[in-house]
C-alpha positions in Angstrom: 43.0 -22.7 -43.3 39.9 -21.6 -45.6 40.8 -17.6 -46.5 37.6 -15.1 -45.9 35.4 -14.7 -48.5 35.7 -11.5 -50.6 32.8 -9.2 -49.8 31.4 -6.5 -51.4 31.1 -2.8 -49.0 28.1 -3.1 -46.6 24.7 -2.3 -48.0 24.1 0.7 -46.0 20.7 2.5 -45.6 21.3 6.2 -47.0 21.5 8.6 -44.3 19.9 11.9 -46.7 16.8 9.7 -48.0 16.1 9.0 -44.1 16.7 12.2 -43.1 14.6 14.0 -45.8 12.1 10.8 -44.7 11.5 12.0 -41.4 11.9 15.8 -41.6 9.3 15.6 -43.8 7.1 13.4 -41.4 8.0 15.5 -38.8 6.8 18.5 -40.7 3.4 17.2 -41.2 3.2 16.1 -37.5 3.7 19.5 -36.4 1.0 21.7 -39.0 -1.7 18.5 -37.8 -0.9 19.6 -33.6 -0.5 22.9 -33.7 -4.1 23.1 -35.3 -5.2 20.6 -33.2 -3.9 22.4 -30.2 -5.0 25.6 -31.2 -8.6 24.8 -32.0 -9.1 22.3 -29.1 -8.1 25.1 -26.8 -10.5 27.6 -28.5 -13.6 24.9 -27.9 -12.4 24.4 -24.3 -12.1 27.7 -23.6 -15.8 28.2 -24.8 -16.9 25.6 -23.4 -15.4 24.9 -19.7 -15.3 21.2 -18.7 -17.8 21.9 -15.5 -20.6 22.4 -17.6 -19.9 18.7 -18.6 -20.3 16.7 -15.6 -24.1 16.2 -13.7 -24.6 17.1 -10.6 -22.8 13.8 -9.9 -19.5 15.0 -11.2 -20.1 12.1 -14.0 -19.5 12.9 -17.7 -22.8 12.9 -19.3 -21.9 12.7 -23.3 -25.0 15.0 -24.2 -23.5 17.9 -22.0 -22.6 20.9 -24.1 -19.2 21.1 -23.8 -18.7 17.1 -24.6 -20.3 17.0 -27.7 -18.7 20.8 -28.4 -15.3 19.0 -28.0 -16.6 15.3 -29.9 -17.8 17.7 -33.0 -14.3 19.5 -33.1 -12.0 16.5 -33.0 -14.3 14.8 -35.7 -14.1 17.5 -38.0 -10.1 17.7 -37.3 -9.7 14.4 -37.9 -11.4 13.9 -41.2 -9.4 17.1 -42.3 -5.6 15.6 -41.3 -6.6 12.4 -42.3 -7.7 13.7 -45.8 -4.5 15.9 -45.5 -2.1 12.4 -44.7 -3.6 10.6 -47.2 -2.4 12.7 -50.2 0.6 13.0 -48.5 0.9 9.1 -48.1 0.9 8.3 -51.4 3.4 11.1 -52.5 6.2 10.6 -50.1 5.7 7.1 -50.1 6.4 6.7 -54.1 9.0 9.1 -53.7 11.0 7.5 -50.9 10.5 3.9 -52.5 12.3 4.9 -55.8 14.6 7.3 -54.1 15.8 3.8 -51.7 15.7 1.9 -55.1 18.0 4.3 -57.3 20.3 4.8 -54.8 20.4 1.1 -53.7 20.8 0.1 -57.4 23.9 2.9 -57.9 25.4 1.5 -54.6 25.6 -1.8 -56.0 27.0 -1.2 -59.5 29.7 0.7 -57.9 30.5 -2.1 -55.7 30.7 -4.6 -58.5 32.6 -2.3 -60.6 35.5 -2.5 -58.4 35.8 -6.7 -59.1 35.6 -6.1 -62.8 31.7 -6.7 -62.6 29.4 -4.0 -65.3 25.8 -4.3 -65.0 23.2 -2.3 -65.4 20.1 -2.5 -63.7 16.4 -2.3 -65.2 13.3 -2.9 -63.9 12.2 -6.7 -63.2 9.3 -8.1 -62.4 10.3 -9.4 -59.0 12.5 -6.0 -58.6 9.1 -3.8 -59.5 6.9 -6.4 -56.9 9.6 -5.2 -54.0 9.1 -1.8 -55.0 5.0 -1.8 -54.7 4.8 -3.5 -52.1 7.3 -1.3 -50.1 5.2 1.5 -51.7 1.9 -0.1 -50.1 3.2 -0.7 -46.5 4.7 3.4 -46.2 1.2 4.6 -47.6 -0.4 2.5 -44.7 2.4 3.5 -41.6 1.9 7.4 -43.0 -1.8 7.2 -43.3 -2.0 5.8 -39.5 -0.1 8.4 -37.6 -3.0 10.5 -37.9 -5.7 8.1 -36.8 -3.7 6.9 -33.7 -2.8 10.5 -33.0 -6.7 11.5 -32.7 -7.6 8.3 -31.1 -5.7 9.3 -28.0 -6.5 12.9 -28.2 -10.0 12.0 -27.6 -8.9 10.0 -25.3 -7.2 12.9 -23.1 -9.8 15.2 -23.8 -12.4 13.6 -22.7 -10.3 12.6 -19.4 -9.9 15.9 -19.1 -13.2 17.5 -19.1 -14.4 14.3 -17.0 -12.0 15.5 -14.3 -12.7 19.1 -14.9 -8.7 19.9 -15.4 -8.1 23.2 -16.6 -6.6 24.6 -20.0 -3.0 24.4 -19.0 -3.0 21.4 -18.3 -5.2 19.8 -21.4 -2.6 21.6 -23.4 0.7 20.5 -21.8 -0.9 16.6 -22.3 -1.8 17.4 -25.9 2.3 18.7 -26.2 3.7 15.7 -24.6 1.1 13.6 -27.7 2.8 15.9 -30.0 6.3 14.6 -28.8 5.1 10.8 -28.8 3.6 11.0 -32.3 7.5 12.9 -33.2 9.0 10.1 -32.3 6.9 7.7 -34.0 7.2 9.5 -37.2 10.9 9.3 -37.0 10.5 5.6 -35.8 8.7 4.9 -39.1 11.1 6.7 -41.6 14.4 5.3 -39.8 12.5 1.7 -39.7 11.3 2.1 -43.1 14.2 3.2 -44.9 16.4 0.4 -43.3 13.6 -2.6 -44.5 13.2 -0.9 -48.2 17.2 -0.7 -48.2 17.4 -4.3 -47.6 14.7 -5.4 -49.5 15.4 -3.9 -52.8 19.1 -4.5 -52.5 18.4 -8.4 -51.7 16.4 -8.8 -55.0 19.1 -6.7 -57.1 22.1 -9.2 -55.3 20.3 -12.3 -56.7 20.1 -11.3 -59.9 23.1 -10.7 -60.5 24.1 -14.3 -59.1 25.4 -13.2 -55.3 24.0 -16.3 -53.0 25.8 -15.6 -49.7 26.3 -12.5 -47.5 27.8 -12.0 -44.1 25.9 -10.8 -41.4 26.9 -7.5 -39.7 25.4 -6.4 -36.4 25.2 -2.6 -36.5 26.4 -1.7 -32.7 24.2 0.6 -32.0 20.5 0.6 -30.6 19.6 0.5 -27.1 18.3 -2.7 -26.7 20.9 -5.2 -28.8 19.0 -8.4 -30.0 21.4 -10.7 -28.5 21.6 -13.5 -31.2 21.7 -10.3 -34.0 24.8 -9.8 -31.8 25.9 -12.8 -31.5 25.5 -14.0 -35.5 27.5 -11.0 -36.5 30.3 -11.8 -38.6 28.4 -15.2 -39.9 27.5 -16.0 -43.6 23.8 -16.8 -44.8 21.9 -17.5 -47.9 20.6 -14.3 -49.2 17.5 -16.4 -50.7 16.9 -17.7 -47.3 18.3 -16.0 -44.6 19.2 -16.5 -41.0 17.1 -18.3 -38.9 17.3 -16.0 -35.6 14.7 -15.7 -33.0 12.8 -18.9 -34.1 12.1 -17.6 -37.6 13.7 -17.1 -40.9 14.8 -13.4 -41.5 17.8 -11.2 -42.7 19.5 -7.7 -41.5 17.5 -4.5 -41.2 14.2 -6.4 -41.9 12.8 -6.5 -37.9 11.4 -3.8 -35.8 14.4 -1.6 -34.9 17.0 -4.1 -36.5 20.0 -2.0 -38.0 22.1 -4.6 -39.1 23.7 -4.3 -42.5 25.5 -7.3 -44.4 28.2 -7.5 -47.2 27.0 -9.6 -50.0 30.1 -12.5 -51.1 31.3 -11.7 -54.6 30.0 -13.8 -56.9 32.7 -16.7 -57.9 34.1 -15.8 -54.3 31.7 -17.6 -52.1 33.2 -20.9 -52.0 
């Protein structure tokens, strides 16, 4: 009988850079609704939804209250978008490096333990990773605030269509405020698990690791089933698993929290 490979510890996505990830998200969500809320309710207010509909009870988009509302939104929007984007590229250059360092640490450790001492530097390939991971969090950050205002317009304009009243304009601009929440937290758990398997992958490679086994992480509400039923299986860390007709590796899809344990090197035989 064939003994089990010898595996290195899981690479893990770091609960603290996730956490800090997302608070900080979170944070930003909150200042951009509260504002909104609190100066779509003042335009509202001063301009009550009635005035906006003909004597047909149809929106006309020259009514007073309308374009009142259209003006405020604009000039929110170009405010938290100007606001998201300088926070975009800071956070994302931060969390990129942060994954990176601590993925690289992880690593040695792990190699240390077989006798293994290397030391990391910045590769070309490693460096590529590491911008492009960059790129894609500047975009994610960047669009919370455009969807967010997208659908506020959206509700406003329902609303003064339908002549709702304040209350209720502001208890569907708190339930947005909870959906973009959630998204925000969607992005830096998502995120953080994709950088953490990225930049660990390229590291692995270099230092001559070619097979990993596949771990599915248990949790998640909705299991992909042949995540589930891979678990346990080795791959080629150049290639990966070819799961749900296409060629991928844990932590890398939507949602996917799988983790794997890279062979040690001279072990994968």
């Amino acid at each position: 009988m064939a003994s089990k490979p010898k595996t290195l510890p899981a690479a893990r996505p770091n609960v603290g850079i996730r956490t800090a990830y997302q608070k900080r998200l979170e944070t930003a969500v909150d200042d951009m609704t509260r504002s909104v809320i609190y100066w779509l309710r003042a335009n509202y207010r001063a301009n009550p939804p009635e005035l906006a509909q003909d004597l047909g009870g149809v929106l006309s988009m020259d009514a007073s209250p309308a374009r009142e509302m259209e003006r405020a939104m604009r000039l929110l929007a170009r405010r938290w978008n100007r606001n998201f984007d300088k926070l975009a590229v800071i956070m994302a250059e931060h969390f990129a490096k942060a994954v990176a360092d601590r993925s690289d640490r992880a690593l040695m450790a792990a190699l240390r333990k077989y006798g293994f001492t290397v030391r990391f530097r910045m590769t070309a390939t490693q460096n590529d990773v590491l911008q492009a991971t960059i790129a894609e969090n500047v975009q994610l950050i960047r669009s919370i605030p455009s969807q967010y205002f997208t659908q506020v317009q959206g509700d406003v304009m329902r609303a003064i269509q339908s002549g709702r009243d304040l209350a209720t304009l502001t208890d569907t601009l708190e339930r947005r405020t909870g959906i973009t929440r959630r998204r925000a937290a969607f992005i830096a758990r998502d995120q953080t698990n994709k950088a953490t398997a990225a930049l660990t992958r390229v590291r692995q490679q270099e230092v001559g690791v070619t097979k990993a086994v596949w771990l599915h992480s248990g949790g998640g509400k909705e299991p992909r089933p042949e995540h589930v039923a891979f678990s346990g299986q080795t791959y080629d860390v150049a290639k990966g698993a070819f799961l749900e007709g296409k060629w991928t590796w844990p932590g890398v899809e939507p949602n996917c929290r799988c983790v794997s344990k890279a062979v040690v090197p001279g072990f994968d035989s």
